[in-house]
C-alpha positions as CSV (number, residue, x, y, z in Angstrom):
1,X,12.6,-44.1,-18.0
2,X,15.9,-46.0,-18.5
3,X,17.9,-45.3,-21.6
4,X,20.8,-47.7,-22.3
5,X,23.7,-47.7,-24.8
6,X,25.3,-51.0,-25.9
7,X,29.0,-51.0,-27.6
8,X,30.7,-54.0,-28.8
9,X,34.2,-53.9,-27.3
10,X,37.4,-55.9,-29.0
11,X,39.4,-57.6,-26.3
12,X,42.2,-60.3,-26.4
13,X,40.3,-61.0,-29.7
14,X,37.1,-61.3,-28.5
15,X,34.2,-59.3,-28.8
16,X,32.6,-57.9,-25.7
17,X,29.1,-56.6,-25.0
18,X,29.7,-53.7,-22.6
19,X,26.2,-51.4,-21.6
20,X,26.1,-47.8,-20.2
21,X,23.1,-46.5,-18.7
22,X,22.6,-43.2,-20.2
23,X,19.6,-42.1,-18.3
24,X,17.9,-43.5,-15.2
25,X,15.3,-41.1,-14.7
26,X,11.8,-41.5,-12.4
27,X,9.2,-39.5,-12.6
28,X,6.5,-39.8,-10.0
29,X,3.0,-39.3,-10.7
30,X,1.6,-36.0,-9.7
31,X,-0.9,-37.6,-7.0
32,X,-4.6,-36.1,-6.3
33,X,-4.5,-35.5,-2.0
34,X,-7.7,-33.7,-2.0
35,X,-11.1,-34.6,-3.8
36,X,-11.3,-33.1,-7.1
37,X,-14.0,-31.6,-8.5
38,X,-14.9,-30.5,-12.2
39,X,-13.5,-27.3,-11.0
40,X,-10.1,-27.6,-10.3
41,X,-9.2,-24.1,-10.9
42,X,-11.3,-22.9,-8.7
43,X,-9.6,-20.8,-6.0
44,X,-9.4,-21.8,-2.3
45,X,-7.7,-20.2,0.4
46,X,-4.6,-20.6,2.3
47,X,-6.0,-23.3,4.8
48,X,-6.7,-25.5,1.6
49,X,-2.9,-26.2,1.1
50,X,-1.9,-26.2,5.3
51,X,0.4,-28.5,6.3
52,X,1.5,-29.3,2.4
53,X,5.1,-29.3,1.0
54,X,3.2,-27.8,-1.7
55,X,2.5,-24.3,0.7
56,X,5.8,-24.7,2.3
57,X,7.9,-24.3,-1.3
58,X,5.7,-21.6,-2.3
59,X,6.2,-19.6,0.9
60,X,10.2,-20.6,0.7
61,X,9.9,-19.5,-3.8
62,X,8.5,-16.2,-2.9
63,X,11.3,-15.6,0.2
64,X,14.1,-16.5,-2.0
65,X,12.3,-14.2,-5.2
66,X,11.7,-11.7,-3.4
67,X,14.6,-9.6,-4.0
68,X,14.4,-9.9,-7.8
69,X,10.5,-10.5,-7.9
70,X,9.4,-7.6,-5.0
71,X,5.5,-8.2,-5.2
72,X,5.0,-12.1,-6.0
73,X,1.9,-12.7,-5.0
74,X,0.8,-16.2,-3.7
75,X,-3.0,-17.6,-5.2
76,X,-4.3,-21.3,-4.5
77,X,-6.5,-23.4,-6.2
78,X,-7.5,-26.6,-5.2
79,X,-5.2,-28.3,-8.2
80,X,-2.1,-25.8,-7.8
81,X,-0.5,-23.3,-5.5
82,X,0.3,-20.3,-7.9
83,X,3.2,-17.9,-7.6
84,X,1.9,-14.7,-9.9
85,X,3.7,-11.3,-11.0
86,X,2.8,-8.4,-12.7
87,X,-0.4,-10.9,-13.1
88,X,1.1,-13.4,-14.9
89,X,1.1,-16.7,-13.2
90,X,5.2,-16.8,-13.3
91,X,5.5,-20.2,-11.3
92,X,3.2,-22.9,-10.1
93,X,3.2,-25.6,-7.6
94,X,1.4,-28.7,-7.1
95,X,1.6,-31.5,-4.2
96,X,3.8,-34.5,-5.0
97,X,4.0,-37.7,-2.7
98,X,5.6,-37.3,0.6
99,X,7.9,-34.3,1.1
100,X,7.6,-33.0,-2.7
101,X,6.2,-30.4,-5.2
102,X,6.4,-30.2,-8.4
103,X,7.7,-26.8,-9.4
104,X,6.3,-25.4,-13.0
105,X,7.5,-22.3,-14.7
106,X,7.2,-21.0,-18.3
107,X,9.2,-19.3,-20.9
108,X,10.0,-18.2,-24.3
109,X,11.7,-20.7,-26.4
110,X,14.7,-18.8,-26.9
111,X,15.4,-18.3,-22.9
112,X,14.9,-22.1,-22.1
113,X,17.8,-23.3,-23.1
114,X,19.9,-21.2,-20.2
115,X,17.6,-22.4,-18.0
116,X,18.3,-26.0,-18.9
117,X,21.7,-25.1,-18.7
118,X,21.7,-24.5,-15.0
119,X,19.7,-27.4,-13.8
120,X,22.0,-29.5,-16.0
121,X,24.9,-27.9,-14.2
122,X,23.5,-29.3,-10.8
123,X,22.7,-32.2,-12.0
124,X,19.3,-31.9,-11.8
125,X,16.4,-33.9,-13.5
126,X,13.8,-31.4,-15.1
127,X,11.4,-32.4,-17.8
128,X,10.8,-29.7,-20.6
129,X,6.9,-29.7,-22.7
130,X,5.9,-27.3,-25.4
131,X,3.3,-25.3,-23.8
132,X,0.1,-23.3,-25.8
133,X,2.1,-22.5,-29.0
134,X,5.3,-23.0,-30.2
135,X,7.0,-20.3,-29.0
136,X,7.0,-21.4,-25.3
137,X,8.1,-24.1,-23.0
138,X,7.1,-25.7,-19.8
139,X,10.0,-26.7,-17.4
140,X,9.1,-29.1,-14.1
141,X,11.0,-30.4,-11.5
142,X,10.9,-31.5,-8.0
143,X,11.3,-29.4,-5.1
144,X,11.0,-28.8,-1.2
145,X,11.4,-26.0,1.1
146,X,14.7,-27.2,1.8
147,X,16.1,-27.5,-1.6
148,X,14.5,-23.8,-2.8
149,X,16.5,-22.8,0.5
150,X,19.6,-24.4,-0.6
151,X,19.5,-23.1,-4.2
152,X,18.3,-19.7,-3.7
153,X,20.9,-18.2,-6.0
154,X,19.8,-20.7,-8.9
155,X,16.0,-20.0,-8.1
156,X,16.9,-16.0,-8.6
157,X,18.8,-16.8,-11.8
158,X,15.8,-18.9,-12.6
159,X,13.4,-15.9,-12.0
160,X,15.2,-13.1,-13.8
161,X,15.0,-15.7,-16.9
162,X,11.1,-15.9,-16.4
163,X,11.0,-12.5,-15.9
164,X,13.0,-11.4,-18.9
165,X,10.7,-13.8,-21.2
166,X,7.7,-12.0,-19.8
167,X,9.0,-8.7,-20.7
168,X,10.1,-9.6,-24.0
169,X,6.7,-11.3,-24.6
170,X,4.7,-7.7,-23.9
171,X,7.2,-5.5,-25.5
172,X,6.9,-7.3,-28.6
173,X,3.4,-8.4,-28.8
């Protein structure tokens, strides 16, 4: 999606048309690498996901959690790799093209917005989707086991926000 922002400039008394690109943003198709079936949700072990950067970010998500997040478990199903806690599905991850995966998570509306905050603060493109009801969001981006590595603080910031909606949600409901 490209987003672009004309002015008209006044210049040695003429007028100018001058154009700012205010977003430039690409997002790829999440891509089916394994057959489908009518049962995507159906769970498949480890081997299902071997050699995918899909696996690789999980493995990386639940090293970097695992100080804030001690028993994050790792489940697979042939759609998504799913990172769960306290069994709540917390994070999700599904195979991009090439070298990627897109990295899901879930939270409260009022918690999103910090969230946003901190990807917008590294400049980096996320997509936000209501998610069930209206009192929840979906946020996506694209990772690898390099970038989860990289950002590991960000990723635990990340997780104590997930984790704090999740409380909230079961103290109040």
């Amino acid at each position: 999606m490209i987003a672009i922002q004309a002015n008209i400039i006044d210049a040695d008394g003429k007028q100018l048309l001058h154009f700012t690109t205010i977003l430039d943003a690409y997002q790829e198709p999440e891509i089916e690498t394994r057959a489908q079936s009518e049962t995507v949700k159906e769970p498949v072990n480890e081997s299902f996901w071997e050699n995918s950067s899909a696996l690789a970010s999980a493995k990386a998500l639940q090293t970097v959690l695992s100080p804030i997040l001690a028993d994050l478990k790792i489940g697979f199903t042939k759609s998504k790799i799913r990172l769960r806690y306290s069994d709540e599905i917390y994070f999700s991850l599904s195979q991009r093209r090439g070298d990627k995966a897109a990295f899901f998570t879930w939270l409260a509306n009022p918690d999103v917005p910090a969230v946003v905050e901190l990807l917008d603060t590294k400049s980096i493109q996320h997509k936000t989707d209501p998610y069930g009801s209206e009192k929840w969001e979906t946020i996506q981006f694209d990772v690898d086991e390099n970038f989860i590595q990289g950002n590991s603080e960000l990723f635990q910031r990340i997780g104590k926000l997930v984790d704090q909606s999740w409380q909230n949600y079961w103290k109040n409901n």
